[in-house]
C-alpha positions in Angstrom: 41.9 8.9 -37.5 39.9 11.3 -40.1 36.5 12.7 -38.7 33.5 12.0 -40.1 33.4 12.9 -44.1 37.6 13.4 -44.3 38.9 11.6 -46.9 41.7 9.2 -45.5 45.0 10.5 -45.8 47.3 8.3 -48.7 50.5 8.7 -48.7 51.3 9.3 -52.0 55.1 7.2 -52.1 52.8 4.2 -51.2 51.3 4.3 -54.7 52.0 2.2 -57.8 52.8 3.4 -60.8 49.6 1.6 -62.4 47.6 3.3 -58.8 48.7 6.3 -60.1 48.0 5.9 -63.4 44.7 4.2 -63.1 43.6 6.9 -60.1 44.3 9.9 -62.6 42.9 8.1 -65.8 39.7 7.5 -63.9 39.9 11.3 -62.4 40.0 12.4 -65.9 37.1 10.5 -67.2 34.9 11.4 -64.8 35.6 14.9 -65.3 33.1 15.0 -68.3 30.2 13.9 -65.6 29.5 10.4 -66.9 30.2 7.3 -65.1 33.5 5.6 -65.8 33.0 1.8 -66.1 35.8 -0.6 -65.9 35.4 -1.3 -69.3 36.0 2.0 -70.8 39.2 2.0 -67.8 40.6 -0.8 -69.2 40.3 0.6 -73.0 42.5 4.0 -71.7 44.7 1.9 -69.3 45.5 -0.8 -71.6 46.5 -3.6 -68.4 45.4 -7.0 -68.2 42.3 -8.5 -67.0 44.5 -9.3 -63.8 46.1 -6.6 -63.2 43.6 -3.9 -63.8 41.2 -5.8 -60.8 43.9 -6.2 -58.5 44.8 -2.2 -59.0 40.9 -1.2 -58.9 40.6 -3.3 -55.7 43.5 -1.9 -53.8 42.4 1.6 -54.8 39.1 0.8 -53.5 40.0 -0.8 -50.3 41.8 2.1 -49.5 39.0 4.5 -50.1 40.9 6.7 -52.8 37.6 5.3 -55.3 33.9 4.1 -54.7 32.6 0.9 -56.7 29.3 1.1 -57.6 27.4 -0.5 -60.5 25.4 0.8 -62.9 23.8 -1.0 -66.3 25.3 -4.3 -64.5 28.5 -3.3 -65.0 31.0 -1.7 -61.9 31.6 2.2 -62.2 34.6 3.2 -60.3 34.9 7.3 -59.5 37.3 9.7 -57.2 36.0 9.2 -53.3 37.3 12.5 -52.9 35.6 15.4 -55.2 37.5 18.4 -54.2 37.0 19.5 -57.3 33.7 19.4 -59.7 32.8 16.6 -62.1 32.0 18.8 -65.0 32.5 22.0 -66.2 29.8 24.0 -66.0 29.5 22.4 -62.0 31.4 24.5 -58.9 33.8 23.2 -57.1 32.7 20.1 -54.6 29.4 20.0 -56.0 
């Protein structure tokens, strides 16, 4: 069991191709500091309606992203930051 704060361990064979896929588009996104809605994941990803929620659910449920919303829309982003979210940022802030 993870203490308090660890992000829960995935293992990676367990992954989809589209978790994958969808996990590292949204990584990369987010990168540039601005929320990543589903719209804009569904432009990149290019997966149907189906498909892209059932992917975005499962990656939720298993705590690899956070849903939030923001302008009434879901944003979806990386639960764990080991790394910054923009440039000019340090790492894990």
């Amino acid at each position: 069991m993870p203490e308090h704060g660890d992000p829960p361990y995935v293992e990676p064979i367990s992954l989809t191709d589209t978790d994958t896929y969808l996990y590292e588009a949204i990584a990369t996104m987010e990168y540039t500091g601005q929320p990543v809605t589903r719209d804009e994941i569904k432009a990149v990803a290019g997966l149907d309606d189906a498909t892209l929620d059932a992917a975005l659910a499962e990656l939720t449920r298993r705590g690899l992203l956070t849903r939030t919303t923001a302008d009434g829309g879901p944003v979806y982003e990386p639960a764990d930051r080991g790394w910054s979210t923009a440039p000019e940022q340090g790492q894990g802030m």
